[in-house]
DRENNU-462060 format. One line per 10 residues: number of its first residue (from 1); for each residue x, y, z of N, C-alpha, C, CB. Coordinates in steps of 0.05 Angstrom, whole numbers. Atoms other than C-alpha are relative to their C-alpha. Glycine has a CB too. Example, Ala and Ser with C-alpha at 12.3 -4.5 7.8 and 13.67 -1.06 7.14 Angstrom:
<recs>
1 = 18 -24 0 246 -90 156 18 24 0 -20 1 25 ~ -16 -24 -1 273 -21 143 -15 22 14 9 9 -29;
</recs>
This chain:
<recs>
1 = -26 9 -10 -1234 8 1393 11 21 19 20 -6 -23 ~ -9 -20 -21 -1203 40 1456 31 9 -4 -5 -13 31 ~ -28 -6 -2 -1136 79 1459 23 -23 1 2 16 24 ~ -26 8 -15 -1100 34 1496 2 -38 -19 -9 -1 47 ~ 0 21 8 -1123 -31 1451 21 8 -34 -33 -10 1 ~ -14 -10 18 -1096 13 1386 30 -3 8 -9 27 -6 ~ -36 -7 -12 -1023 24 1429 10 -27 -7 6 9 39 ~ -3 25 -10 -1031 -45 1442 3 -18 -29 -27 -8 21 ~ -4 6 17 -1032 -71 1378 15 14 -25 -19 -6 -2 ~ -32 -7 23 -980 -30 1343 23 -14 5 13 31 1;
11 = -34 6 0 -905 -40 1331 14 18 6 14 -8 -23 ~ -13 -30 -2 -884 31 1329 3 -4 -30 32 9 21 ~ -12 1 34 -875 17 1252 -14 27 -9 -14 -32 -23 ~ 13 -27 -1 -920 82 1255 32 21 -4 -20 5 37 ~ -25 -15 4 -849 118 1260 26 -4 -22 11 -2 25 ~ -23 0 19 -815 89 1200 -12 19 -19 9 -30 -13 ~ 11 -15 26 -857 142 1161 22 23 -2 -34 13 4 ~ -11 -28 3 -813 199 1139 -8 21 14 -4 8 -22 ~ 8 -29 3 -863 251 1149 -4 -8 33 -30 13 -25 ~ 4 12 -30 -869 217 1230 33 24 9 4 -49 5;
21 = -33 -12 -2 -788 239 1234 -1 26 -3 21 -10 -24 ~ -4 -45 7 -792 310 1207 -22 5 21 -14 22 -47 ~ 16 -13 -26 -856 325 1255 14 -5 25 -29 -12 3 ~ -13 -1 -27 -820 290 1312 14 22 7 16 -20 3 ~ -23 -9 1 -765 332 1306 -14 39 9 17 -9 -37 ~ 11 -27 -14 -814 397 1331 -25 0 31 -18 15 -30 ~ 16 11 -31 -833 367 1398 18 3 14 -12 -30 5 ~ -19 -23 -18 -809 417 1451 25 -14 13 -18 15 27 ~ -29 9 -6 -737 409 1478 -5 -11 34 26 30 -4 ~ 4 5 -35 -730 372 1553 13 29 14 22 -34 15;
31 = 0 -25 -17 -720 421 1609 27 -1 -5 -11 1 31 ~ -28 4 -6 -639 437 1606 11 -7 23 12 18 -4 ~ -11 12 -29 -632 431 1682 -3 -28 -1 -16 10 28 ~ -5 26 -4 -652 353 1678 26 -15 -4 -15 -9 -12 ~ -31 12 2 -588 344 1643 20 7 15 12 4 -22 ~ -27 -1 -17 -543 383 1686 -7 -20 32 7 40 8 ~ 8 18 -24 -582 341 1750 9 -28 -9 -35 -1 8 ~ -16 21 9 -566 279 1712 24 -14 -1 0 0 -12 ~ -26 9 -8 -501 285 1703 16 -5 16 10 7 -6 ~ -12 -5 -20 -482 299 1768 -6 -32 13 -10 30 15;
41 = 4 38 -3 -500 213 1778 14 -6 -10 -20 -18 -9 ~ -31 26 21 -444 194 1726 15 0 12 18 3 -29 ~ -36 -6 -10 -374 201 1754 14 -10 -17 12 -13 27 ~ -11 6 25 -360 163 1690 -9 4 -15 5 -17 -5 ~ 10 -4 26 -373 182 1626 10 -6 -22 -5 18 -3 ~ -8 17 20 -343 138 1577 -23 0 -18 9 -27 8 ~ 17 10 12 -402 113 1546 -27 4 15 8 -24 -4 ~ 24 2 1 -475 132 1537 -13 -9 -23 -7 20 6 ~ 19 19 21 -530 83 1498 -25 21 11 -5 -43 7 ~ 32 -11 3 -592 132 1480 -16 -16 -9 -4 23 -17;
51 = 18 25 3 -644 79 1469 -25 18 -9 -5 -23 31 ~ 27 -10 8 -705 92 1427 8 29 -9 -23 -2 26 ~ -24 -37 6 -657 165 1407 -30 15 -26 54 -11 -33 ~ 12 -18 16 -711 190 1359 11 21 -25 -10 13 18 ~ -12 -19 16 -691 255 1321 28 9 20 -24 28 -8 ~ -20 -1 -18 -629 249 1376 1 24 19 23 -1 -13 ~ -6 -21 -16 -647 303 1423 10 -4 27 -20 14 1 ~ -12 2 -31 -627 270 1493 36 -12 -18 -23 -33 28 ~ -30 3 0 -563 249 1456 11 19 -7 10 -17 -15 ~ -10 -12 16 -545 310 1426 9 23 25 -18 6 -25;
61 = -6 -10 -26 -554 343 1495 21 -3 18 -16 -7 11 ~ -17 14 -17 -512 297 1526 33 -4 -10 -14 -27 5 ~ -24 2 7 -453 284 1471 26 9 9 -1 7 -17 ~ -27 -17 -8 -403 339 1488 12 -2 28 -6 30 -1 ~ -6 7 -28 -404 309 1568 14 -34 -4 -34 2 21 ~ -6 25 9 -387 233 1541 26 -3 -16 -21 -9 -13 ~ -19 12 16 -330 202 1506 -13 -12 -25 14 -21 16 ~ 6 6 34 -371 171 1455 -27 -11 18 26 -27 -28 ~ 31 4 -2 -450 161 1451 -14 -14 -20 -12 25 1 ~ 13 11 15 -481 108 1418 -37 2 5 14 -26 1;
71 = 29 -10 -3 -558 128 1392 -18 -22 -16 -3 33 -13 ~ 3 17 14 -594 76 1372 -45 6 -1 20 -32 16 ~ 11 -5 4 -662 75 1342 -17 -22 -27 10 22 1 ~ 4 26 12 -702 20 1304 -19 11 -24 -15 -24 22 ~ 3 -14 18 -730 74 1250 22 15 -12 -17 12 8 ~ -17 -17 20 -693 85 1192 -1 26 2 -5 -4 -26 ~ 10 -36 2 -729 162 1176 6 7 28 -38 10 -8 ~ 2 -22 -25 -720 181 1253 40 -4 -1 -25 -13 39 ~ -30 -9 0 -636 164 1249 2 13 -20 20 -18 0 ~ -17 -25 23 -635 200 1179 -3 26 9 -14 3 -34;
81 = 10 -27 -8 -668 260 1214 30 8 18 -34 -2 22 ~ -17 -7 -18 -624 252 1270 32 15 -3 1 -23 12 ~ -34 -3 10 -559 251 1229 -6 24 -20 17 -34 -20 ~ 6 -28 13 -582 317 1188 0 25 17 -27 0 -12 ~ 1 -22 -24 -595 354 1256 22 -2 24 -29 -4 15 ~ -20 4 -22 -545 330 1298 22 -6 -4 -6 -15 17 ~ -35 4 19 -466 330 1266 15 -10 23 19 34 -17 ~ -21 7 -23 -437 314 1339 21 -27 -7 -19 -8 29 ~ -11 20 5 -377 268 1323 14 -21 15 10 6 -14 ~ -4 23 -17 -379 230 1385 -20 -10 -6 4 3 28;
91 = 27 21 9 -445 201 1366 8 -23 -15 -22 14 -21 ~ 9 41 21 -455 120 1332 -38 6 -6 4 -49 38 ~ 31 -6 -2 -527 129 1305 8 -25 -11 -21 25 -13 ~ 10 29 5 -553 53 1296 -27 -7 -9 2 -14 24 ~ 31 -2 18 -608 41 1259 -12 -32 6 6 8 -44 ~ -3 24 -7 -626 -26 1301 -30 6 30 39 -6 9 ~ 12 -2 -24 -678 -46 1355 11 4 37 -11 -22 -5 ~ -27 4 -22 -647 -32 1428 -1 -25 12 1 22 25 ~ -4 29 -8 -666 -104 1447 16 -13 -12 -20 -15 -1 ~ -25 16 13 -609 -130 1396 16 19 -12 -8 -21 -23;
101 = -20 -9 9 -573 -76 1383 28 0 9 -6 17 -3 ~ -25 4 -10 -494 -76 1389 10 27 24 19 -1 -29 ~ -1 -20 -21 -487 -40 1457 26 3 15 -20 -5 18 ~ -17 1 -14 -421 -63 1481 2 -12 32 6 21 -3 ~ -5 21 -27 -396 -95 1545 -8 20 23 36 -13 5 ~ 9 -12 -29 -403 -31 1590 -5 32 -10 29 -3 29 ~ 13 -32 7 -446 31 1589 -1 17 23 -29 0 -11 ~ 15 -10 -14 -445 81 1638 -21 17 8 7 0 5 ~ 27 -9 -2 -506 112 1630 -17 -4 -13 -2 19 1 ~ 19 10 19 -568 87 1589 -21 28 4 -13 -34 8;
111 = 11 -18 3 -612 142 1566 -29 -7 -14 17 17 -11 ~ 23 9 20 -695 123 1545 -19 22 -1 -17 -28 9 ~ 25 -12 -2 -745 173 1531 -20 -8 -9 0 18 -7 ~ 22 9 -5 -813 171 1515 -12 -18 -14 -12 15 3 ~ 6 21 21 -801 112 1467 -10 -30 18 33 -5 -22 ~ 0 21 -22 -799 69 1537 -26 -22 -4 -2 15 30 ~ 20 21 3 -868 39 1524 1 -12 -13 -19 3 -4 ~ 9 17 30 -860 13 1455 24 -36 14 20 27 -45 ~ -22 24 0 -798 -40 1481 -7 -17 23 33 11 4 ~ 7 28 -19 -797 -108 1502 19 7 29 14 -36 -20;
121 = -12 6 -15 -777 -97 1574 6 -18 10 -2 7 8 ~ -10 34 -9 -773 -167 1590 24 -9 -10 -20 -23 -11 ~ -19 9 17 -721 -179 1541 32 36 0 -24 -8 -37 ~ -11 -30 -2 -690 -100 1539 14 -2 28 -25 26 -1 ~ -14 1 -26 -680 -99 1621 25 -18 8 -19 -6 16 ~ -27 20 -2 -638 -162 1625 11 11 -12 3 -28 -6 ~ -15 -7 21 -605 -142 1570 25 24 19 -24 16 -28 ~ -15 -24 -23 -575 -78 1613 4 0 15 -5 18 7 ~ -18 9 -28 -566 -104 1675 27 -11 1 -13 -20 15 ~ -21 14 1 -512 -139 1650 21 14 -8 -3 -20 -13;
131 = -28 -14 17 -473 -83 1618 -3 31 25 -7 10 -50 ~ 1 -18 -12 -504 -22 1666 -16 7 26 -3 11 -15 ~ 3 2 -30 -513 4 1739 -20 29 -7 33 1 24 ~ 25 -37 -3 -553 76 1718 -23 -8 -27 26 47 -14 ~ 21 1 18 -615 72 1676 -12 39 -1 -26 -26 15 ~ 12 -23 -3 -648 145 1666 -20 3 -25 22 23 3 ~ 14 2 12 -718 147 1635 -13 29 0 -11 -21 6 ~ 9 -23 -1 -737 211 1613 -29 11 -14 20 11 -8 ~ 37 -2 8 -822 231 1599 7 33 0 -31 -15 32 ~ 9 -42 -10 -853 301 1589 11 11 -19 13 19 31;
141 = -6 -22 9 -846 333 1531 -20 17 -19 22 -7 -11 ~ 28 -6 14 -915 359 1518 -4 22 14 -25 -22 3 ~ 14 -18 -19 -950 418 1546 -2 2 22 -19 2 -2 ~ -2 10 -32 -954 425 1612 -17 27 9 37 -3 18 ~ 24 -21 -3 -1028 457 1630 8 27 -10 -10 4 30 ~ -2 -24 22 -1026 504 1578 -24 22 -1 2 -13 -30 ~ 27 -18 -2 -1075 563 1579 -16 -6 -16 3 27 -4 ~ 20 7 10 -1110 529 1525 -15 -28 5 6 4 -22 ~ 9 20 -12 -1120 469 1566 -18 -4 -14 -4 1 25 ~ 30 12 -2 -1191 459 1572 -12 -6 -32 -23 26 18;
151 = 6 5 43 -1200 472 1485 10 -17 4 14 19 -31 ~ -16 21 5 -1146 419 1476 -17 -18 3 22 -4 15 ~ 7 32 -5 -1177 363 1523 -28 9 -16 -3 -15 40 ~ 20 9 13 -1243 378 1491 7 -11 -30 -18 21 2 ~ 1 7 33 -1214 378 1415 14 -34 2 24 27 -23 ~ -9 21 -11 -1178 310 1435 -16 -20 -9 2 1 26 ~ 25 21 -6 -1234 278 1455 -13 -4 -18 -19 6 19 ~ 17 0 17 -1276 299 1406 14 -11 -28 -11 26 -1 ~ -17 22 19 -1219 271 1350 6 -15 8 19 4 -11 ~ -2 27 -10 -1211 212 1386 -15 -13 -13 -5 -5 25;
161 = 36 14 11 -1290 196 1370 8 3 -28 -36 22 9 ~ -2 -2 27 -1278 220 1294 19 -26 -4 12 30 -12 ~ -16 34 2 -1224 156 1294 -14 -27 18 36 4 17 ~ 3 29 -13 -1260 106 1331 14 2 27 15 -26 -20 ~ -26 -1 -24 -1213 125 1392 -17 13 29 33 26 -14 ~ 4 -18 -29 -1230 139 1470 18 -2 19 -23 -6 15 ~ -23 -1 -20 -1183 166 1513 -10 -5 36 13 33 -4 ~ 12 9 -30 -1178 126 1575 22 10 17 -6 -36 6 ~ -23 -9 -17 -1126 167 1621 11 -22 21 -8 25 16 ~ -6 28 -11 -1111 111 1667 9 -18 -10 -15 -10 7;
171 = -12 17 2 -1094 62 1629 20 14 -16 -12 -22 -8 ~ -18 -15 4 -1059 110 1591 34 1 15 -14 20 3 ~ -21 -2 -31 -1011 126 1655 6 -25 10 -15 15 29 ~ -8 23 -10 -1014 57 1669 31 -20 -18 -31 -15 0 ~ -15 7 13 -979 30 1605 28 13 2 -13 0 -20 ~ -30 -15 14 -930 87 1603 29 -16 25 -3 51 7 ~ -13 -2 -15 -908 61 1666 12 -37 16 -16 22 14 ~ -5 36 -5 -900 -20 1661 28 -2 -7 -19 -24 -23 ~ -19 -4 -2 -831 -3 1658 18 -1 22 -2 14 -8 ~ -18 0 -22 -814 1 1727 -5 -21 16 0 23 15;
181 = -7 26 -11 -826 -68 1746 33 -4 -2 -18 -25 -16 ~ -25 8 11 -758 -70 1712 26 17 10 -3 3 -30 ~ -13 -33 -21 -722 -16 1753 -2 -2 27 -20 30 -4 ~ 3 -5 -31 -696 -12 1820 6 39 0 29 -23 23 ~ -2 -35 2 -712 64 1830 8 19 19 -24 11 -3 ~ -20 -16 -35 -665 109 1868 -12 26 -4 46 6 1 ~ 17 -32 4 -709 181 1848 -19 -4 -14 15 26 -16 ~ 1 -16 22 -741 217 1810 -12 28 3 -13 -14 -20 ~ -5 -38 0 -746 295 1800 -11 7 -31 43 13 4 ~ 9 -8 29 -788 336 1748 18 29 1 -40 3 -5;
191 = -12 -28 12 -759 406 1711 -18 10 -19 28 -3 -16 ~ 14 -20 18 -800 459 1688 12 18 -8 -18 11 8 ~ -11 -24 15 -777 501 1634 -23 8 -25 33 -10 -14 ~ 19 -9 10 -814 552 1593 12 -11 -43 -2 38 14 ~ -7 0 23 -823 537 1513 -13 23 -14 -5 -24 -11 ~ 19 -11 30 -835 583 1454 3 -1 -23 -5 22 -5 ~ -3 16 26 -847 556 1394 -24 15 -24 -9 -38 8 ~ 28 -14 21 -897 581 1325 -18 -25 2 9 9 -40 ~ 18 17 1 -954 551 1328 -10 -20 -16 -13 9 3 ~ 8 32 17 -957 508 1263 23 -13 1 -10 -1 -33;
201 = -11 28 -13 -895 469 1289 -9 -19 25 25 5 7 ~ 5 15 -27 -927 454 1357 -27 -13 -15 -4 21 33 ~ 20 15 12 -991 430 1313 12 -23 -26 -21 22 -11 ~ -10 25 26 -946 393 1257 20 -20 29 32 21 -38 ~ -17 21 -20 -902 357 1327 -29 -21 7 19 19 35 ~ 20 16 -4 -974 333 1337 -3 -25 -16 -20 13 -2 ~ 4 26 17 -974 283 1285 27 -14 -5 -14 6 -28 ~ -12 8 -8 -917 252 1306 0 -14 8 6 6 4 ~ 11 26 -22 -947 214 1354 -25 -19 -25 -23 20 40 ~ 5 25 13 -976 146 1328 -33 11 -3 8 -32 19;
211 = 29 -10 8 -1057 168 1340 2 16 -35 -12 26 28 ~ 16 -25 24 -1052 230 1293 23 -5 -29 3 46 17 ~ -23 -2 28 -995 206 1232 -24 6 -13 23 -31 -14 ~ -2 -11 22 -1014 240 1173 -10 -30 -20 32 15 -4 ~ 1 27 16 -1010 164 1136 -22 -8 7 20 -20 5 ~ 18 17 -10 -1060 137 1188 -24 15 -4 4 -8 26 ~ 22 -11 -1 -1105 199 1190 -20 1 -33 9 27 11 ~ 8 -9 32 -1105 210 1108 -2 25 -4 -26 -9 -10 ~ -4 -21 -4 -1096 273 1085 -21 23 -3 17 2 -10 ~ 32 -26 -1 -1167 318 1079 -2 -5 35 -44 -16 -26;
221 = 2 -3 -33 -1175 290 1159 21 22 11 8 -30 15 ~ -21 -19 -12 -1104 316 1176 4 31 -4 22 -10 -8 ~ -3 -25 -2 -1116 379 1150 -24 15 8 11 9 -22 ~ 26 -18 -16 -1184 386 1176 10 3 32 -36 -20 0 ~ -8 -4 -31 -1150 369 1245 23 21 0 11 -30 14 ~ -16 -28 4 -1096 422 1225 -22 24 8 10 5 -36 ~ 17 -10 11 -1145 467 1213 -21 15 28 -11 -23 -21 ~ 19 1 -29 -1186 456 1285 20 8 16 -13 -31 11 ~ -14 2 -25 -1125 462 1325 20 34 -3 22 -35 -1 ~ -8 -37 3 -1108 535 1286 -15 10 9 1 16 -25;
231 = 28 -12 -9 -1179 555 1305 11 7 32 -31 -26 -2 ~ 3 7 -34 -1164 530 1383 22 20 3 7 -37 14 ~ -28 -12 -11 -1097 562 1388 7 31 -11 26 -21 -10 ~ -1 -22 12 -1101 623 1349 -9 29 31 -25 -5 -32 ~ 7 -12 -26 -1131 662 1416 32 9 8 -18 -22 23 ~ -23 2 -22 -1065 644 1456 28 3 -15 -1 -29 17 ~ -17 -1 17 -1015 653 1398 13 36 -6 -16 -15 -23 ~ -2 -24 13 -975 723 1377 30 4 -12 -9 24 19 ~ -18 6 31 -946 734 1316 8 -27 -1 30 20 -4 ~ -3 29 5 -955 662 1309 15 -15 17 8 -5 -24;
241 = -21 18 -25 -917 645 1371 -16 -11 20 23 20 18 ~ 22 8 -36 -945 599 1430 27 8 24 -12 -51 6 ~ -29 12 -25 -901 602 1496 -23 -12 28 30 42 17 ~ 15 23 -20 -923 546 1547 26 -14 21 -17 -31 -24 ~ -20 9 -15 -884 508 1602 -3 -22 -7 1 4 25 ~ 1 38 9 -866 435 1589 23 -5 31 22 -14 -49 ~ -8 20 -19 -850 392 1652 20 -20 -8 -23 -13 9 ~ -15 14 7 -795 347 1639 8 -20 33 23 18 -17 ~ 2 19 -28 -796 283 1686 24 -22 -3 -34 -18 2 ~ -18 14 3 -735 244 1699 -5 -17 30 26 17 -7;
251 = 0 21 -29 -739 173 1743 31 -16 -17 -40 -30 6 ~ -27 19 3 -671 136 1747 4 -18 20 25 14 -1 ~ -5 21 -16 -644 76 1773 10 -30 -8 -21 -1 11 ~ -23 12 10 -611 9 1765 -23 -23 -10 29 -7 23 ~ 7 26 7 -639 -47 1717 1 -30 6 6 1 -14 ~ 6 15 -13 -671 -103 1741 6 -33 -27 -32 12 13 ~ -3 27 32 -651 -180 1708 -33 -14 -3 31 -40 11 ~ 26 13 5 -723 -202 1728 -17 24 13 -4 -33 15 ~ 17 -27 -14 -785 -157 1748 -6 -7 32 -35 5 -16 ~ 14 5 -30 -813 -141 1819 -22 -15 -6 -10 26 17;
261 = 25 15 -4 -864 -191 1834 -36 20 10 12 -22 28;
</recs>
């Protein structure tokens, strides 16, 4: 079975796991400049809808600039996370899909990160055209050619094959990006900022993502893939610290009621 047929046949129900939530929650921070570039597009800030909000890090970023921030999120375990790590009491955390969740009549600014693939844009886009004029989809919060590159893509690959899995980069990039049929796009602008993090959170944020849960892998795999990825990184690590740059990619623009043809 290929990558993109696995993506393709989930729900994201992969993220109602608990232990999905607590790993999310150590997957590096976006660049800080994206948000101050961001904001400088509102002129209103009444209301921001974080869509797909996760362990709430683009809302939590953003709260103290807003009047009130509704975070919505269609995993129970990722809003309990959220509401443990994030006390901001302009926040609404919603424990709801963002295709029916209660969003209100007018938002000005909609916030999606890198949950964007999992949602019905067909149904999601209309949905927001009708209440908002700014969309801002924010990617990138992974490595960003890391000195251990070349290990990585090989260990990857090579745990891909141990699951039945082959990574097809292309369609990869392709899916992430069936999103902007739905988008009239006025930018977009990346931000590099440096991370440093210990190295068994940047290997526990790994199983986070739907391939490597913990649930799906079983747990003698997951800690053999633990295990491989201490080996790989132990080189580039001191006193158990990594520091790497993470790219943070922001495209914005105004939601579309039907797609480009």
């Amino acid at each position: 079975m290929s990558d993109e047929a696995w993506r393709r046949g989930m729900t994201g129900n992969a993220f109602d796991d608990p232990d999905v939530a607590r790993c999310y929650a150590h997957r590096p921070p976006y660049a800080p400049a994206l948000f101050d570039f961001l904001l400088a597009l509102v002129p209103q800030r009444r209301v921001l809808a974080d869509l797909g909000c996760g362990p709430g890090k683009i809302a939590a970023a953003l709260a103290e600039r807003f009047a009130h921030v509704i975070a919505v999120d269609p995993s129970g375990p990722m809003i309990e996370t959220a509401r443990g790590l994030v006390g901001h009491p302009n926040i609404v955390w919603r424990h709801a899909r963002a295709e029916d969740a209660d969003l209100g009549a007018h938002i000005d600014l909609v916030t999606i990160g890198s949950a964007v693939h999992w949602m019905a844009h067909d149904v999601l886009f209309p949905r927001l055209a009708d209440r908002a004029s700014l969309i801002a989809i924010i990617g990138g919060d992974g490595a960003d050619a890391p000195p251990w590159q070349d290990g990585w893509r090989d260990a990857m690959t090579r745990w891909l094959a141990r699951i039945g899995l082959t990574y097809d980069e292309k369609a990869f990039t392709a899916d992430g990006r069936r999103y902007e049929a739905w988008l009239d796009i006025a930018g977009r602008r990346s931000f590099t900022h440096t991370v440093r993090q210990r190295a068994a959170d940047f290997i526990a944020a790994q199983h986070a993502r739907a391939t490597w849960t913990r649930a799906r892998m079983g747990d003698a795999l997951a800690r053999d893939f633990d295990r491989d990825l201490e080996t790989l990184l132990r080189p580039w690590s001191e006193d158990g610290m990594l520091t790497y740059d993470v790219t943070s990619e922001l495209t914005w623009g105004a939601p579309r009621r039907t797609a480009h043809r």
